[in-house]
N, C-alpha and C positions, 0 to 999 in steps of 0.2 A: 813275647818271650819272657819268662819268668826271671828274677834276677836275685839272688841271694846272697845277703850280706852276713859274713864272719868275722866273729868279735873274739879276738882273743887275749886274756887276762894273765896266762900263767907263762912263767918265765920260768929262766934256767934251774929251777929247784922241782918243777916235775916235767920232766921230758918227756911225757907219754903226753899228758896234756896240751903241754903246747904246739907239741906237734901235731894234733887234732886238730886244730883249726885251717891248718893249712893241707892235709888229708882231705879234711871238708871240699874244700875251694876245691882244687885238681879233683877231685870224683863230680861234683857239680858240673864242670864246666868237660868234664869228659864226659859225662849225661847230657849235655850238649844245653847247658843252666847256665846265664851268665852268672859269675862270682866277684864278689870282692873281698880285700880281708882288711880289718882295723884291729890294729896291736893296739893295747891301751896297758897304763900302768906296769907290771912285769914283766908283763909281753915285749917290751920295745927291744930289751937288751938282746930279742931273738934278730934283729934286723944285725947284728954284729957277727963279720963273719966267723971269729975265731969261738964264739959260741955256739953258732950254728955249724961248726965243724966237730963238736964236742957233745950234740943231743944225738942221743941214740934211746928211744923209747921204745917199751913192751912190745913186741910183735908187729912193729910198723917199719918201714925204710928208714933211715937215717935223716934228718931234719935236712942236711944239706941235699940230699937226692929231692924231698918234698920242696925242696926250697925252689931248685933247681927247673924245677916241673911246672911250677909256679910261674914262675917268670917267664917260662918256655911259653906259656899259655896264655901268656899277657895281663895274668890277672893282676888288677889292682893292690898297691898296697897302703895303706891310710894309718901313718904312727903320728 
């Protein structure tokens, strides 16, 4: 089985971005790809909930629905 690891770097100053990495993970692993995700630098302050209740990016679900789905899914998170 294939396994894909997501790296995410942007925090609360662009919400479309950050919430891509985690986008990533849930469609991978809904493609039936195992996932994981590592926050690194920006990225960490997304593991706080009262930030991830406040990202809402471009044309995507809300960071806490992504979040949400994420977790539902068991996928790894690595900060």
């Amino acid at each position: 089985m294939a396994k894909l690891s997501f790296v995410g770097t942007y925090g609360s100053e662009n919400p479309t971005k950050a919430c891509f990495t985690f986008l990533q993970a849930k469609n991978a692993v809904e493609a039936g790809i195992e996932a994981e995700i590592t926050l690194i630098g920006d990225a960490v302050v997304l593991m706080r909930k009262s930030v991830r209740d406040s990202m809402f990016p471009v044309g995507w679900p809300p960071l806490s629905e992504l979040f949400d789905s994420v977790v539902e899914h068991k996928i790894p998170i690595y900060v």
